[in-house]
DSSP file (Angstrom, degrees, kcal/mol; ACC not computed):
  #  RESIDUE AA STRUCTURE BP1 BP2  ACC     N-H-->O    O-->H-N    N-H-->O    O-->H-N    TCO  KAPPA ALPHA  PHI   PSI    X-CA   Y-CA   Z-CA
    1    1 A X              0   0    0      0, 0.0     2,-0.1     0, 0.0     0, 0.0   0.000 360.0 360.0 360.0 129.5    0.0    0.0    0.0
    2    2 A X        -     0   0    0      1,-0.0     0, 0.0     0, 0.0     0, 0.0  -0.442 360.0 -90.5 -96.1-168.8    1.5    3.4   -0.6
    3    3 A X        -     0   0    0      1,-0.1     2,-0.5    -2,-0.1    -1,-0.0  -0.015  34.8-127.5 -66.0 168.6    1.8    6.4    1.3
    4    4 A X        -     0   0    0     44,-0.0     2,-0.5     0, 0.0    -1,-0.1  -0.831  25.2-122.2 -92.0 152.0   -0.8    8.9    0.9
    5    5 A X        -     0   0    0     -2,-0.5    43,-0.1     4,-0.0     2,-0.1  -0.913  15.2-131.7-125.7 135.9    0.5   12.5    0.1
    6    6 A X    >>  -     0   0    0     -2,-0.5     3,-2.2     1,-0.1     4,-1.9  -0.217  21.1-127.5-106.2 137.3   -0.4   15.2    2.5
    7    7 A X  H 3> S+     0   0    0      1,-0.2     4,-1.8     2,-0.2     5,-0.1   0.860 107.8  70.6 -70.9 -22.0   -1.8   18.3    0.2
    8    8 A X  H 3> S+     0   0    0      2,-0.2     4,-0.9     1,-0.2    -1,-0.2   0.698 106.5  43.6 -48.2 -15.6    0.7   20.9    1.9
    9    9 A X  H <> S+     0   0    0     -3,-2.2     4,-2.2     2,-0.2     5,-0.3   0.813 114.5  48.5-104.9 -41.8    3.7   18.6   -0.3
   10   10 A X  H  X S+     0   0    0     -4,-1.9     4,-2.9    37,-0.3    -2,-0.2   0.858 116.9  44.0 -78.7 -15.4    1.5   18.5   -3.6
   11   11 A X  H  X S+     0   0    0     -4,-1.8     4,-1.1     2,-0.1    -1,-0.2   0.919 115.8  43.0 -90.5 -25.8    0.9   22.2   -3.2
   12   12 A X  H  X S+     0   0    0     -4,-0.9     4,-1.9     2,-0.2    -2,-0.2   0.845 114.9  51.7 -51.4 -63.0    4.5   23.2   -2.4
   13   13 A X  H  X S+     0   0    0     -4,-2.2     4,-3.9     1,-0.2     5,-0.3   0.945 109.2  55.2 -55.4 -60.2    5.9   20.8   -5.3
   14   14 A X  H  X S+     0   0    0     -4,-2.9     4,-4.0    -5,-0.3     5,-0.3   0.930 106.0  42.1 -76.1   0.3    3.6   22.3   -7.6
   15   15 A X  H  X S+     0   0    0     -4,-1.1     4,-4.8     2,-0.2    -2,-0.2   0.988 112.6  58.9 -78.4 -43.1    4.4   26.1   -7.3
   16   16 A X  H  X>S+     0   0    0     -4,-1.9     4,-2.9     1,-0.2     5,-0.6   0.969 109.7  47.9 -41.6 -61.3    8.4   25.0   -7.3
   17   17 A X  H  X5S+     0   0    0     -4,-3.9     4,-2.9     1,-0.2     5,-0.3   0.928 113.8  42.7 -38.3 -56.9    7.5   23.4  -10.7
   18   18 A X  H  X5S+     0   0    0     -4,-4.0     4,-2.1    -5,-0.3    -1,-0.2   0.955 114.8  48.2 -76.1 -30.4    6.0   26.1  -11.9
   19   19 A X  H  X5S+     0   0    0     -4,-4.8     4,-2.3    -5,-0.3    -1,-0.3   0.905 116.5  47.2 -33.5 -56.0    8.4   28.6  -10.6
   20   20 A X  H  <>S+     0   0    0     -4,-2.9     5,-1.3     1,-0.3    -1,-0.3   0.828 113.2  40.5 -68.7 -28.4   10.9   26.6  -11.9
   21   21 A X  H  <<S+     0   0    0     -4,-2.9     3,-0.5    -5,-0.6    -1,-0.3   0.618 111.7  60.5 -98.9  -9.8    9.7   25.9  -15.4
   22   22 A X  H  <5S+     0   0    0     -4,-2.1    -2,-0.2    -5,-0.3    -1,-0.2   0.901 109.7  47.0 -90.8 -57.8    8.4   29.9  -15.4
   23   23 A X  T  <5S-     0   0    0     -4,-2.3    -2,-0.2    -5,-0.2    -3,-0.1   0.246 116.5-119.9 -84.1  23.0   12.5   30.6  -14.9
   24   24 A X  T   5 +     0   0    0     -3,-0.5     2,-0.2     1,-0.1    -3,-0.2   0.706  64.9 140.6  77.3   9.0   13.5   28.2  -17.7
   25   25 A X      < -     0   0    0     -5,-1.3    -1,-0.1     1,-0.1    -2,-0.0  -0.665  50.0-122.5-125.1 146.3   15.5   26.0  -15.5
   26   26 A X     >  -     0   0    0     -2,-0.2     4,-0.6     1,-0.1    -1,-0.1   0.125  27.4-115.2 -71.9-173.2   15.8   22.0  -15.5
   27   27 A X  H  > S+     0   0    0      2,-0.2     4,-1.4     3,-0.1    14,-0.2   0.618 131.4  50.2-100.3 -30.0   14.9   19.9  -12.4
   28   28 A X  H  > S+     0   0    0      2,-0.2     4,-2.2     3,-0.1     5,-0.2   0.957 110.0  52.3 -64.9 -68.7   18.8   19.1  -12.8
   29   29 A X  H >> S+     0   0    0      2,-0.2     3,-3.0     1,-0.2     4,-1.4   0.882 116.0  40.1 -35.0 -96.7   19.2   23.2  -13.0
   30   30 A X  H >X S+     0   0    0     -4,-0.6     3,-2.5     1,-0.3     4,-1.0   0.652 112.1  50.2  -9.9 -98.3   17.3   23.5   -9.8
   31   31 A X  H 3< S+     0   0    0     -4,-1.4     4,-0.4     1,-0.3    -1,-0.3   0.541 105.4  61.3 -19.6 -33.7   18.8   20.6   -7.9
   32   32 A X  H << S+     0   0    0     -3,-3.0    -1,-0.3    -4,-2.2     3,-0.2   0.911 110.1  57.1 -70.8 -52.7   22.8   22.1   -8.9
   33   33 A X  H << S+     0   0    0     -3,-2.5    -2,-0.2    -4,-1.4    -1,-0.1   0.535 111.4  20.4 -67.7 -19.6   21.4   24.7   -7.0
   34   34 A X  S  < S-     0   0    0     -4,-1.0    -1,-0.3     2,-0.3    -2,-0.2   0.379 108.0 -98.1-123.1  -7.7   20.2   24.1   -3.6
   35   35 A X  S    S+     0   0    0     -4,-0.4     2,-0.3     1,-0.4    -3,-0.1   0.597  82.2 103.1  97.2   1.4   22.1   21.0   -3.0
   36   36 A X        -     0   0    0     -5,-0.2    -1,-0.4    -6,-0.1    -2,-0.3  -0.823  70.0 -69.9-113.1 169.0   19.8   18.0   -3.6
   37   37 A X     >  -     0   0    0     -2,-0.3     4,-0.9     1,-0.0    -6,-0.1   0.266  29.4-123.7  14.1 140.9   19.3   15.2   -6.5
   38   38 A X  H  > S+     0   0    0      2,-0.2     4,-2.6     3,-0.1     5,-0.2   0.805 124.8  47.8 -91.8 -53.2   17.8   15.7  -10.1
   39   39 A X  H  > S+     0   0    0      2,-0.3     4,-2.8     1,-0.2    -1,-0.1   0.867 108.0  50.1 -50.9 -44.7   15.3   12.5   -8.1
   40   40 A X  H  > S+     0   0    0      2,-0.2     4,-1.6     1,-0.2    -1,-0.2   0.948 114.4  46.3 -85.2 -48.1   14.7   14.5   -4.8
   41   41 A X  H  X S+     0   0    0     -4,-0.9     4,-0.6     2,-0.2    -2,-0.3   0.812 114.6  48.2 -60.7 -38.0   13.6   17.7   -7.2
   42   42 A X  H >X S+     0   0    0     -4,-2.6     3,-0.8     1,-0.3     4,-0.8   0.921 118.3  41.7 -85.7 -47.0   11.3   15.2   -9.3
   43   43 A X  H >X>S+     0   0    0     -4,-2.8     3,-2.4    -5,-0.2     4,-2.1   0.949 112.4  47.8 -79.6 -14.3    9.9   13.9   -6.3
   44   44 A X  H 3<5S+     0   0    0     -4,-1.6    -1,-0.2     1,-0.2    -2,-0.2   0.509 104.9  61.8 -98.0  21.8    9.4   16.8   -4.3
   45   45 A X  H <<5S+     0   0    0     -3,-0.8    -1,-0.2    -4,-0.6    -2,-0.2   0.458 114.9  36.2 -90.8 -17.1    7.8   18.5   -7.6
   46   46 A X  H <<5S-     0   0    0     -3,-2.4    -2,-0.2    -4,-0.8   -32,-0.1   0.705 120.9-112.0-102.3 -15.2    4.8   15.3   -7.2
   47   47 A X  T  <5S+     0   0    0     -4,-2.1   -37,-0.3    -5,-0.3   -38,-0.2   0.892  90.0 112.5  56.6  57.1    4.9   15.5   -3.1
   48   48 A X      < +     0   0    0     -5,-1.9     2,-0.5    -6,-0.2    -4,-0.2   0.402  58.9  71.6-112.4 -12.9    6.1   12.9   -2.4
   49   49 A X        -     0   0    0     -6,-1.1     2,-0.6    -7,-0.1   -36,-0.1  -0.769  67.1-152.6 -72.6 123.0    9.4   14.4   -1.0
   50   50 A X        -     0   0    0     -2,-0.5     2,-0.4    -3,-0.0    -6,-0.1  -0.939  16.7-150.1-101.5 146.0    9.0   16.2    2.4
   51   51 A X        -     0   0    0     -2,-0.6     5,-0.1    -7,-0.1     2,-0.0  -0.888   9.8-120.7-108.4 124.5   11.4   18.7    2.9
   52   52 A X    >>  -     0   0    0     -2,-0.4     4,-1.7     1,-0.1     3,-1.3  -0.368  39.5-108.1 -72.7 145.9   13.2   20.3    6.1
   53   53 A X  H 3> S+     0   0    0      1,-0.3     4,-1.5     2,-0.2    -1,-0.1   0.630 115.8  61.5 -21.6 -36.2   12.7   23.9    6.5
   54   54 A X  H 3> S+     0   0    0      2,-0.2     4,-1.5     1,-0.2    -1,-0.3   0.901 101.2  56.3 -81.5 -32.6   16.4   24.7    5.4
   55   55 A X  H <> S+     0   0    0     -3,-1.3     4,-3.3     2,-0.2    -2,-0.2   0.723 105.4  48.5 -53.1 -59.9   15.6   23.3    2.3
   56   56 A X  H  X S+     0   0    0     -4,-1.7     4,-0.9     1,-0.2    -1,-0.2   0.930 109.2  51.1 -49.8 -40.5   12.7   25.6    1.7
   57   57 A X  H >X S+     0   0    0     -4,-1.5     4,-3.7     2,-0.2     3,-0.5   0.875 104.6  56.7 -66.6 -44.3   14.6   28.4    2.5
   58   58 A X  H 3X S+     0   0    0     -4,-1.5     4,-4.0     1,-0.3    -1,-0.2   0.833 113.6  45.9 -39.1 -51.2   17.4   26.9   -0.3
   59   59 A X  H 3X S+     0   0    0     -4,-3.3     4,-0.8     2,-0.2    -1,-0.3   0.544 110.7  51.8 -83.9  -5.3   14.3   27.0   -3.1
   60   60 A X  H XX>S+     0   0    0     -4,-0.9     3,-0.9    -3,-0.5     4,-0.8   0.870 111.4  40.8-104.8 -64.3   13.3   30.2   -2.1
   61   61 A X  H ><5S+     0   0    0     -4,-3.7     3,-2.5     1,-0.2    -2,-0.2   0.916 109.0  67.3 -40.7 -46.4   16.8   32.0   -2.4
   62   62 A X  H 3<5S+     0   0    0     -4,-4.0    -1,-0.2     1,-0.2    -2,-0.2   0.907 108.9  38.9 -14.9 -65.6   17.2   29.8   -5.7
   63   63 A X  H <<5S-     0   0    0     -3,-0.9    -1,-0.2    -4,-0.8    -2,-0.2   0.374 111.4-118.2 -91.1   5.1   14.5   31.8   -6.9
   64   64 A X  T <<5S+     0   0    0     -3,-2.5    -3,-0.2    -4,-0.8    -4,-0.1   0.194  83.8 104.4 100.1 -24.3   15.3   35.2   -5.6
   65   65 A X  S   <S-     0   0    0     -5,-0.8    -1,-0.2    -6,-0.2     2,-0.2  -0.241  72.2-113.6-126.6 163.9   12.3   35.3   -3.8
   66   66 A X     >  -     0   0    0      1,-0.1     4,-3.1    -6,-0.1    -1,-0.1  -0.670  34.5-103.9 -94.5 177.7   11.8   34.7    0.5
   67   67 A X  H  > S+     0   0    0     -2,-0.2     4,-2.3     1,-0.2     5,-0.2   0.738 119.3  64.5 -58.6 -28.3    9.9   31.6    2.1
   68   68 A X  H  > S+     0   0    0      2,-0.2     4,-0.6     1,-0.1    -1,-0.2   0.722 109.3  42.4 -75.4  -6.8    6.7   33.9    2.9
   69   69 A X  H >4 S+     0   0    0      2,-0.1     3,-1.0     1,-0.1    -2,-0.2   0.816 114.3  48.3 -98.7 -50.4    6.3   34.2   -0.9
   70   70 A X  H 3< S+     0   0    0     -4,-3.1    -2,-0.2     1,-0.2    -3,-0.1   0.934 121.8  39.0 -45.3 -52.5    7.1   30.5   -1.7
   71   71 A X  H >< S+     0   0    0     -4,-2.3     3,-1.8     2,-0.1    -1,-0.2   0.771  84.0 109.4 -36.3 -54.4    4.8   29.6    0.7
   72   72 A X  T << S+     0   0    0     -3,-1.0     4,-0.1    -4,-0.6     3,-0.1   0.110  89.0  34.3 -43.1 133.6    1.8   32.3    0.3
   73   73 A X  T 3  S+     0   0    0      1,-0.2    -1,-0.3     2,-0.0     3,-0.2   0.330 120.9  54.3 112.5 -32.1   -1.1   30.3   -1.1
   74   74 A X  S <  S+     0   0    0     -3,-1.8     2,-0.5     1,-0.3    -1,-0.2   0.427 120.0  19.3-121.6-126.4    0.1   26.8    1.2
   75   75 A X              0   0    0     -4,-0.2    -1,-0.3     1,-0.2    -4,-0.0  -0.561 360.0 360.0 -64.6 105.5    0.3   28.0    4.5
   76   76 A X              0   0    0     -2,-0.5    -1,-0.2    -3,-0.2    -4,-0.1   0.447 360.0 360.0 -78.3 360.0   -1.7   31.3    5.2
């Protein structure tokens, strides 16, 4: 039986996607950047990765942007 996946990871995963895919950038690109896996980016783009905090923080300087913008939308 799998896991279920908790909708804070499927919503999180998708805005990264789209972020990323809005700034042109590979899941490879992405992954070079913050310090994880081409695999860790691909899962935590379906949410099925959960992620530590530092981690957020990693994809939201990736993108220029803070955690209260990456967030906005996921946790209000």
């Amino acid at each position: 039986m799998s896991k279920q996946i908790e909708p804070v990871y499927r919503l999180l995963g998708a805005k990264v996607e789209m972020m990323r895919n809005t700034l042109g950038w590979t899941q490879d690109d992405l992954a070079k950047r913050i310090g994880l896996s081409r695999a860790s980016i691909a899962n935590l783009e379906l949410g099925r990765q959960r992620l530590m905090m530092h981690h957020v923080e990693k994809i939201a300087n990736a993108f220029n942007t803070t955690t209260k913008h990456l967030m906005k939308g996921i946790w209000t």
